[in-house]
VMD Tcl script that draws the C-alpha trace (Angstrom):
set ca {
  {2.37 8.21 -15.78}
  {4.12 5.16 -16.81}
  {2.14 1.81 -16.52}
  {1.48 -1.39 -18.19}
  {-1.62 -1.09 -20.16}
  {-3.45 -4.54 -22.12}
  {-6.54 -3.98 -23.88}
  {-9.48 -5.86 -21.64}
  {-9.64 -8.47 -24.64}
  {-5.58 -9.45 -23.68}
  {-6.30 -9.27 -20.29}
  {-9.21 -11.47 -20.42}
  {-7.28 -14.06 -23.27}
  {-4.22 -14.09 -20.71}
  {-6.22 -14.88 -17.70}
  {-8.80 -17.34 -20.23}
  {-5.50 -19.50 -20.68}
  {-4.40 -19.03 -17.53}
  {-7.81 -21.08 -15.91}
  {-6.60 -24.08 -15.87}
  {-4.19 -23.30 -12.67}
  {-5.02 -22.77 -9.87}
  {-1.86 -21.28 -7.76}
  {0.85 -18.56 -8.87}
  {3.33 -21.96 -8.55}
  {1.56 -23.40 -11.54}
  {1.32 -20.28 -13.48}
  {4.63 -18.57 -12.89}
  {2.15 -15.06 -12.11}
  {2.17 -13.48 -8.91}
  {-2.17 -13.85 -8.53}
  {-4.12 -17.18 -9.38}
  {-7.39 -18.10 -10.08}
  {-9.70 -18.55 -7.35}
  {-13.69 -19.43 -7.26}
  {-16.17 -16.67 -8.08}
  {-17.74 -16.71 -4.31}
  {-13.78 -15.99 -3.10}
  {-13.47 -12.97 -5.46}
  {-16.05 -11.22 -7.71}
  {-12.85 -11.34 -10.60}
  {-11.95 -14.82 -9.88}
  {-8.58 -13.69 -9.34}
  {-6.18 -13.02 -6.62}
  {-3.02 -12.01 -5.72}
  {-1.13 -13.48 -3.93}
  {2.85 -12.18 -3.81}
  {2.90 -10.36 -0.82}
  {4.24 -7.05 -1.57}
  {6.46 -7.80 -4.64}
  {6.42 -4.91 -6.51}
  {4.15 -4.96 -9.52}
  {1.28 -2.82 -10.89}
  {-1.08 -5.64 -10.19}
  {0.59 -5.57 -6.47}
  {-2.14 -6.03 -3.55}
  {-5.57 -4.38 -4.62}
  {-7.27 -3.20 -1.79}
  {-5.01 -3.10 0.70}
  {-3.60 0.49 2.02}
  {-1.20 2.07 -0.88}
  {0.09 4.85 1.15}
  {1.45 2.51 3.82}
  {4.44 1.73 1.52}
  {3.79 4.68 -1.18}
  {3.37 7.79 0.76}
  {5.99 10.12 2.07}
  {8.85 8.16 3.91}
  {7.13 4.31 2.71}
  {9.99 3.58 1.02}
  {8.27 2.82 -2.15}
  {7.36 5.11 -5.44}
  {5.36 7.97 -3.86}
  {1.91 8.20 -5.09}
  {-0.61 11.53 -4.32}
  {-3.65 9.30 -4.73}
  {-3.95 5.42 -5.22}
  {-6.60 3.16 -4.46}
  {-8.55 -0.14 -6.28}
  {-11.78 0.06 -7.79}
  {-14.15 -2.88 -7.77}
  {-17.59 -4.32 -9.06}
  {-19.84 -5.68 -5.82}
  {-18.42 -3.47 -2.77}
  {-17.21 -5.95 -0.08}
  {-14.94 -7.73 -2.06}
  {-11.57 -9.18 0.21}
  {-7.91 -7.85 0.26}
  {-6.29 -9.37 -2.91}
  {-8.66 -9.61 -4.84}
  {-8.55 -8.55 -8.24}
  {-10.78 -5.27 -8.94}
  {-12.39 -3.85 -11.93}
  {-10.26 -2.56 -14.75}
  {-10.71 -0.13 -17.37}
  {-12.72 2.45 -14.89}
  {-12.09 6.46 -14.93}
  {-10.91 8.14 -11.92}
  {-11.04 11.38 -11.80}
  {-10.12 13.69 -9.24}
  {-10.68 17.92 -9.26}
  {-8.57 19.19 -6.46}
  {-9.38 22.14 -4.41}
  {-7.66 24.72 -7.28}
  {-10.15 23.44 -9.75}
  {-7.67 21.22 -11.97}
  {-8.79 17.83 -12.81}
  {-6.74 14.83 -12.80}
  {-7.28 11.38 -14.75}
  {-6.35 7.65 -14.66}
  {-7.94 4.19 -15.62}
  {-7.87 1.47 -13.69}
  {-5.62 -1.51 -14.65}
  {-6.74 -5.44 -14.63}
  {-6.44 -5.51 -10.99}
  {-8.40 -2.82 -10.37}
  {-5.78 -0.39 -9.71}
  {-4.98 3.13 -10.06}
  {-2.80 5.61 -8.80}
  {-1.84 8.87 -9.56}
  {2.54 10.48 -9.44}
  {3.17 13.78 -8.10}
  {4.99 14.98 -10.77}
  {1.90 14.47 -13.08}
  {-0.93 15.56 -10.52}
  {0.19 17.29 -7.94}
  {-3.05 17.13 -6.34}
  {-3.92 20.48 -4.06}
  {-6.01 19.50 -0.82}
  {-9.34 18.97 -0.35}
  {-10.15 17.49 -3.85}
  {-13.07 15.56 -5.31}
  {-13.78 11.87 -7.01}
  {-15.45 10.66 -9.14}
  {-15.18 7.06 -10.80}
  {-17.18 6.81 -14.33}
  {-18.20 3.45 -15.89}
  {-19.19 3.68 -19.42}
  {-19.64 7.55 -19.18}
  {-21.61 7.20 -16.23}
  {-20.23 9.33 -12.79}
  {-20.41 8.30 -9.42}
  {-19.27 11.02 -7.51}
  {-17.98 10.61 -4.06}
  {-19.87 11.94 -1.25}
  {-17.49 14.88 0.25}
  {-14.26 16.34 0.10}
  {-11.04 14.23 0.58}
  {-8.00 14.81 2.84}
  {-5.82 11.35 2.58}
  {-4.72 10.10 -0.72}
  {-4.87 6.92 0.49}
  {-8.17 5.57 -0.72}
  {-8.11 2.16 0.22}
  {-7.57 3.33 3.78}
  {-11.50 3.94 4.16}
  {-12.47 1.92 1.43}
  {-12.05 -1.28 3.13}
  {-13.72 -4.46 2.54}
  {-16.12 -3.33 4.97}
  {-15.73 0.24 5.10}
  {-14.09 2.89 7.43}
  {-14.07 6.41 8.63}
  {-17.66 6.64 6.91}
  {-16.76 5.02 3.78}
  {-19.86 2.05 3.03}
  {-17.05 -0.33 1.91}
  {-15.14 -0.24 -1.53}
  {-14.52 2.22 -4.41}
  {-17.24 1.16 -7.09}
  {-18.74 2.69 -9.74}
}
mol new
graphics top color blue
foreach p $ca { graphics top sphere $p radius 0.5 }
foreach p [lrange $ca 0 end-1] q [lrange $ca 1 end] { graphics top cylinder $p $q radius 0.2 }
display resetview
């Protein structure tokens, strides 16, 4: 699945030398910094739906990247993050394993990036329905409670929570 990959040490460098501003005007990026009580990651985005893989963690994927969205169509996408109520835009937490075993038994990974994000393409997991999750931090699982039906993740796992979901995907 192509995607831009930095090692957390770049990521954190970059957004070290990036402190100093404080709006996406200043730093020519499409997120800025912002204070720790705003966002858990001190960063957030903030370019409206201008396609990048950084592009609006937490918000609903499969509005514009499910069938008919008009965007690259993704089976399952979501943003992981570190304390669960965290706002749209946010930046999440990268370098997390998601893994997903769909109902035929075949398992399906991705990492998240520096904004939390992951997704996965249907020509590299075609993911059967129901499947599984699971997000591992250091080798340490968290499943999910329950079988999943919508590969939208961030549709339940809202700042708040939905549909049973106790807020957002953490680990």
């Amino acid at each position: 699945m192509p995607r831009l990959v930095f090692p957390l040490g770049l990521a954190v460098a970059i957004f070290t030398a990036l402190s100093a501003c404080d709006t996406a005007a200043d730093n020519g990026l499409p997120w800025h910094q912002v204070s720790h009580d705003v966002c858990w990651s001190r960063f957030q985005w903030d370019a409206g739906s201008q396609s990048d893989v950084w592009m609006l963690p937490g918000s609903a994927c499969q509005d514009c990247h499910g069938e008919g969205g008009g965007a690259r169509v993704f089976t399952a996408s979501g943003t992981a993050y570190m304390p669960p109520h965290q706002a749209d835009g946010c930046f999440g937490r990268p370098d997390l394993l998601i893994q997903i075993t769909d109902a035929n038994g075949v398992i399906y990974e991705t990492t998240t990036n520096e904004a939390g994000n992951f997704w996965f393409e249907p020509a590299i997991a075609p993911i059967a329905l129901p499947y599984r999750v699971s997000v591992f931090k250091d080798g340490v699982e968290t499943p999910m409670r329950g079988e999943v039906m919508d590969g939208d993740c961030n549709r339940c796992h809202t700042q708040n929570g939905a549909d049973s979901a106790t807020g957002r995907i953490t680990p």
